[in-house]
N, C-alpha and C positions, 0 to 999 in steps of 0.2 A: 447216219449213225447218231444218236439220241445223245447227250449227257449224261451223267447221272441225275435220276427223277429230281432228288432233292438233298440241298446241300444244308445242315443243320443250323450253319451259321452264316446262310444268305440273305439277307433281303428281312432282317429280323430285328429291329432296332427300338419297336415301340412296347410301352410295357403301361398299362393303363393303372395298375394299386402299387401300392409302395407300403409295407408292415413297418412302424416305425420303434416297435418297441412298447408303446404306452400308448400307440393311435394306429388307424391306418390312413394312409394317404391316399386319397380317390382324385384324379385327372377328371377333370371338370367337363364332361363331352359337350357341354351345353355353348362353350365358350370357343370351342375351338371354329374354324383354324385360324380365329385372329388374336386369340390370346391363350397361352397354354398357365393353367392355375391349379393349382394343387387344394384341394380341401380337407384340411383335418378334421377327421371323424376319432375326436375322443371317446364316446358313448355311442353305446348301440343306437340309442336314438338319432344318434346323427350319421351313421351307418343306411338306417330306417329312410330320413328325409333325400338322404344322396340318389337312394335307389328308388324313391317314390318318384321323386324332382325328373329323374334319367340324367343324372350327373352321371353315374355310371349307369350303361348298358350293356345288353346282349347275357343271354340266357346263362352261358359259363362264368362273364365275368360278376352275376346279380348272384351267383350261387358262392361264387371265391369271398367278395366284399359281404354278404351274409354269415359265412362262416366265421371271416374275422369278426363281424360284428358280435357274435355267440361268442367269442373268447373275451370281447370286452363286456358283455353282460355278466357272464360268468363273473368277469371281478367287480362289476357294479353292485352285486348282492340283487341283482332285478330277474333272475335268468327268466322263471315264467312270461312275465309280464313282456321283457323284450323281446322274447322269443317269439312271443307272440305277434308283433307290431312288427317284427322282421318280416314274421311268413304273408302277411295281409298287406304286403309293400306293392307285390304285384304278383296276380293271381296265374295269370296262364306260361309264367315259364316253369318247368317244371324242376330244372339245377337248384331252383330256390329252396322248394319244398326239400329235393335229393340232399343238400348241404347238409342245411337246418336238421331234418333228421340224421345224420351222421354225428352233428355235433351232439345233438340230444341224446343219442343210444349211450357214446361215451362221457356225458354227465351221468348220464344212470346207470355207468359200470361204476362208476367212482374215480373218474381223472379227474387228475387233481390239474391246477391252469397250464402248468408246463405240459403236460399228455393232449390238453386240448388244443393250445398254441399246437402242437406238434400235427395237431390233425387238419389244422384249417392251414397248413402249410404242407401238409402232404394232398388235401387236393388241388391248392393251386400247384403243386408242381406234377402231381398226375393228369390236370387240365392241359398243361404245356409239353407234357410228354405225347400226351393225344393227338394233339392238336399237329405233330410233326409227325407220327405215323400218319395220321386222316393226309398228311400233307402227299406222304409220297403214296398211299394207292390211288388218291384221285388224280396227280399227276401222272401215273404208269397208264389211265385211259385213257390220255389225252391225244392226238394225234398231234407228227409234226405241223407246224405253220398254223394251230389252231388259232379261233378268233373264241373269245369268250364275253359273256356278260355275266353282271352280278348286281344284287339288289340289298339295299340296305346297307349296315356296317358287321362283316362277321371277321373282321382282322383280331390283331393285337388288341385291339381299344374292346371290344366284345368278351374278350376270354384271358389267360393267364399271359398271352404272349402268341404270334403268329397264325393263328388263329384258324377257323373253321375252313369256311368256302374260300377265303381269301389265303390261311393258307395252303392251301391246295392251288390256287394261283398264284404267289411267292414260289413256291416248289415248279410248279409247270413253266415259269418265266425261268428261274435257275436250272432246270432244266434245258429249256432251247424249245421247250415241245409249243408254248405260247407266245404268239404274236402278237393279238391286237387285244387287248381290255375295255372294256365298258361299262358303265356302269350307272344306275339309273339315279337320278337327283333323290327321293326318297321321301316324297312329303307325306305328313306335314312336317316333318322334323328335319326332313334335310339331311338324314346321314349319309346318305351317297356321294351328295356334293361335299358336305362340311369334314365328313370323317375319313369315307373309304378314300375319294381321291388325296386330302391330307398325308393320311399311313400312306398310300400308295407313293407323294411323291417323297417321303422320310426316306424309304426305301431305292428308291432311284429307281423306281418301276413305271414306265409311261401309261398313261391311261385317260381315255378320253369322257367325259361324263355328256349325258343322255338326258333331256327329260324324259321322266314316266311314259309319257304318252305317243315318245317316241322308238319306244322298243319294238314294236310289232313293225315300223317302215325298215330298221334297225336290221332285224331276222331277213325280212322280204330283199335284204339289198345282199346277203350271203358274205355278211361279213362278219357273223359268228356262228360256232357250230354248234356250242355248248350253252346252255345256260345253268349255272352256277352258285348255289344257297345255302342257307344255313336255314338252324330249324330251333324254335322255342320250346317245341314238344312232339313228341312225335306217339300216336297213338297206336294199339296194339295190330292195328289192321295195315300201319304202315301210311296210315293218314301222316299230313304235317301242319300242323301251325303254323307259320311266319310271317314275317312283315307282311304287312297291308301292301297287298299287288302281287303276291307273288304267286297266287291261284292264277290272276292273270297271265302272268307271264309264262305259265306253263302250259295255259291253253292255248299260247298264242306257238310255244314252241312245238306242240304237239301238230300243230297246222302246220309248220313250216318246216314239217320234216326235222328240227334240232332236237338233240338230248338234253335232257332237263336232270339234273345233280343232283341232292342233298348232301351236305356234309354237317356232321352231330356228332358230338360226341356219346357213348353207348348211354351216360347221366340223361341227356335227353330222354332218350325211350322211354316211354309209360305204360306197360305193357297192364296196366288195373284200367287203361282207358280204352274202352276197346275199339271206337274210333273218333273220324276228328268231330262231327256231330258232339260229342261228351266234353269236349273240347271250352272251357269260360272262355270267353274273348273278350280280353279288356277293353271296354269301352276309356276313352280320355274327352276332356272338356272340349267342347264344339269350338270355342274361339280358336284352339289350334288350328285348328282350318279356315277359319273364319279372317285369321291373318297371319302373315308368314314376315319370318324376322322379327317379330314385334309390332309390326304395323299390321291393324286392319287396313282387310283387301276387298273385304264385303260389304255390301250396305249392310244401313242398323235394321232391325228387325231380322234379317235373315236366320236363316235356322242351318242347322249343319250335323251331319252324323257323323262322328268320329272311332270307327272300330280301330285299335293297334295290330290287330292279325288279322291272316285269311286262312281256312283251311284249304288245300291239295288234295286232292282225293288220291289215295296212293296207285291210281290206273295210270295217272299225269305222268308219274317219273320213272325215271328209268334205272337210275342207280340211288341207292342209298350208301353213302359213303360213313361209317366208324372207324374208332381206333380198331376194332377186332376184325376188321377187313369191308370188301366191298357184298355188296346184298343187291342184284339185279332185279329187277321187276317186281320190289318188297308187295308182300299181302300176308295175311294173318299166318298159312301156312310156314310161309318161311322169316318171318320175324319171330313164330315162337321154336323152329328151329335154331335163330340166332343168337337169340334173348330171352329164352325160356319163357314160361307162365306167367310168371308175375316176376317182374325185373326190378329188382331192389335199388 
């Protein structure tokens, strides 16, 4: 006999922006888990550098910290100019663009700051309302005793609060339905090791970390069923963008017989993209690779490609999880049954 899928106020404790009235407060992800710091963004441009920097990440929470940063442009007297320099902070998550134009529509209905405040607080609380529906359909697929993996950071620290894939694992642990956790170290940046297991252990959630390269021995040893993700953008065919690896991971689960997840909230969809081909992929500076922690690990002269995503071809996965329900074996047919035409 199963638990209830998801308990609202389990396993939910981290909360990455903080609106302070005259700034907003961004949690530093660059820093953690050995120092937690707060960075006051007065000015959009400091809004701009936090989410260029990945002070803050993950596609819902670059779209929430965007939207406050338009309510502090607004009272800058700069709105074009910063609106601008918001949207070119990072190209391929699409929440960013989705924000920005929401705030924009209601500058050019004529809200005045308090209507604007009101809207870049209505979608971070619409992100965190998501984020615990996405939580309990992809928990209700779970089987009991399941074993899962996951890649990147899509908790709390990514989104308004509880988050994407992760909470869908917070939900399936408070559930009973999940057993064992995984999750992959995450280079070059390290968010698996530095972030997801961090939130994981705030929450009193056990969880073993993986390197990258050992998720495919990982699958082969039948100690997880599911694998487990979030998505930056998700194209009209049902393609996905996400973290760098995560094409992999789903060729590797598709071999080994596991189901392969998404979980996004509906802001992701790009239904003008019509697949992940159309897809920018942020390129980042090769030294990232080139060394990790701050120390080079390369000799000098070496060269290094640095893409931040990969595309999924949407044959790889098996479930598309949203707040508006679950979407099996997503393809163009049945995303624009889900998402219409063109998804605002």
């Amino acid at each position: 006999m199963f638990a209830e899928p998801h308990d609202p106020g389990a396993h939910d404790s981290v909360r990455p922006l903080r609106w302070r009235g005259d700034a907003l407060d961004v949690l530093d992800q660059r820093l953690l888990p050995h120092e937690t710091v707060w960075l006051r963004c007065a000015d959009a441009e400091s809004v701009s550098a936090a989410i260029r920097a990945l002070a803050v990440r993950g596609a819902p929470a670059i779209g929430i910290a965007a939207a406050y940063g338009a309510v502090l442009a607004a009272r800058g007297g700069n709105f074009i100019e910063a609106m601008a320099r918001l949207r070119a902070a990072r190209p391929t998550a699409v929440n960013l663009m989705w924000a920005l134009d929401r705030m924009h529509a209601c500058v050019a209905s004529g809200a005045d700051a308090a209507h604007l405040l009101a809207e870049a607080r209505a979608i971070e609380a619409e992100d965190l309302a998501a984020n615990h529906a996405m939580g309990r359909f992809g928990a209700a697929l779970l089987e009991q005793d399941t074993g899962v993996l996951t890649h990147c950071n899509t908790g709390a620290l990514a989104t308004a609060g509880f988050g994407t894939a992760l909470g869908v694992i917070r939900a399936g642990v408070a559930g009973g339905r999940i057993a064992r956790v995984y999750a992959g170290e995450t280079r070059p940046w390290l968010q698996g090791a530095r972030l997801t297991i961090w939130e994981l252990q705030q929450d009193g959630i056990a969880a073993t970390l993986i390197a990258d390269s050992a998720a495919a021995a990982l699958m082969h040893s039948g100690a997880v069923q599911w694998v487990i993700v979030g998505a930056d953008r998700i194209a009209a065919n049902g393609d996905v963008a996400n973290k760098i690896g995560t094409y992999a991971l789903a060729l590797t689960a598709r071999h080994h017989g596991l189901r392969f997840m998404v979980v996004a909230p509906a802001a992701t969809v790009d239904m003008a993209t019509r697949s992940g081909d159309a897809i920018e992929i942020e390129l980042r500076d090769a030294e990232e690779v080139l060394s990790c922690g701050g120390k080079r690990t390369a000799p000098a002269g070496a060269a290094a490609w640095n893409p931040v995503f990969d595309v999924t071809p949407a044959a790889l996965i098996d479930v598309l999880v949203t707040e508006r329900g679950v979407l099996y074996k997503p393809d163009g047919e049945s995303m624009r049954r889900q998402f219409g035409a063109a998804h605002a």
